[in-house]
C-alpha positions, 0 to 999 in steps of 0.5 A: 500500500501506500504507508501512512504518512501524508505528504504534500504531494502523492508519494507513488509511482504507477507503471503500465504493463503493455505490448508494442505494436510490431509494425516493422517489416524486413524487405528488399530493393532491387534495382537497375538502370535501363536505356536501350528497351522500349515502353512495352518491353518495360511494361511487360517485365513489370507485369511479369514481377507483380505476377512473380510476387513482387509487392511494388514496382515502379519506374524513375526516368534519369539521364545516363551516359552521353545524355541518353534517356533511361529508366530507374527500374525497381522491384521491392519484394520480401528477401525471400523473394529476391533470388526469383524477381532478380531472375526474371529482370536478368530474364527479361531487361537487357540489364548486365547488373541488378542493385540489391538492398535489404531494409526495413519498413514500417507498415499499418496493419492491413484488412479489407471487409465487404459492405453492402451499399444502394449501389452493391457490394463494396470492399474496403480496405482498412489499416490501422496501426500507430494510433492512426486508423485509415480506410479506403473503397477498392477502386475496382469495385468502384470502377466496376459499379461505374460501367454497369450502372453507366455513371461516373467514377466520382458519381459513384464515390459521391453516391456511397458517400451519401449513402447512409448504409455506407456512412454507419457501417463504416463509422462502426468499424471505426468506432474503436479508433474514430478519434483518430480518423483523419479529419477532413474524410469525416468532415467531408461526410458530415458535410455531405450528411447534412447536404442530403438531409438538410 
């Protein structure tokens, strides 16, 4: 307990028992620069590494020697997978030499949940993770929406938005973590609540 003697000030210390979030991630870079291939055989060899399993590719336009045009071309992958994705740029870019680097990386915990919406079903991908919670409609279920009700892409993201299916069910997946949704998608839906029931 705490004694018996009084003092001017609380004479204690509480401590608290708990676990930190692991959001730390051990991925690999793999990179090389490009001058001599075309857009469509760029195109496909980043085709062919998404397929192989890489989590990003991407490409950087440079300047190499004597002023030619040229590309960065990178792969990011887990380590595991960097023997297979260093493959297939050897097998198909005209690269001599690829770059490796291991690193880490910190990265909100990921899932996606199925809503029902006026307009069908909806995926939305949640992450959360650092006292930040942030989530997102799948663009393909969006863009799929679209072209069978023959409306715009904004059109559909202005519908769900007014949506009041769409509204509550989200804020209930997010009710643990509201407060730190970011402010200007909750301002945005309020708006758009008191626009439509104004």
């Amino acid at each position: 307990g705490f004694g018996s003697k009084e003092f001017e000030q609380l004479n204690c210390v509480r401590a608290f028992l708990g676990e930190a979030e692991d959001l730390m991630q051990r991925i690999t870079k793999l990179e090389c620069t490009l001058d001599d291939m075309t857009g469509e055989d760029v195109g496909f060899v980043t085709e062919e590494l998404f397929a192989g399993g890489a989590r990003d590719v991407y490409t950087q336009p440079i300047y190499m020697k004597k002023n030619r045009p040229g590309i960065i071309l990178s792969c990011i992958c887990l380590p595991k997978d960097a023997d297979r994705m260093a493959e297939i740029i050897m097998k198909h870019t005209t690269t001599l030499g690829i770059r490796r680097l291991d690193m880490d990386r910190y990265a909100l915990k990921r899932s996606v949940s199925t809503l029902k919406t006026s307009l069908g079903e909806v995926r939305v991908k949640t992450a959360s993770g650092m006292g930040i919670k942030k989530a997102k409609a799948e663009y393909e279920d969006l863009a799929g929406i679209a072209r069978e009700k023959g409306l715009s892409l904004q059109e559909v993201k202005d519908i769900l938005d007014l949506d009041n299916t769409f509204i509550i069910v989200s804020l209930v997946i997010s009710y643990n973590n509201m407060k730190f949704w970011n402010f200007s998608i909750l301002e945005r839906i309020l708006n758009k609540c008191y626009i439509k029931y104004k």
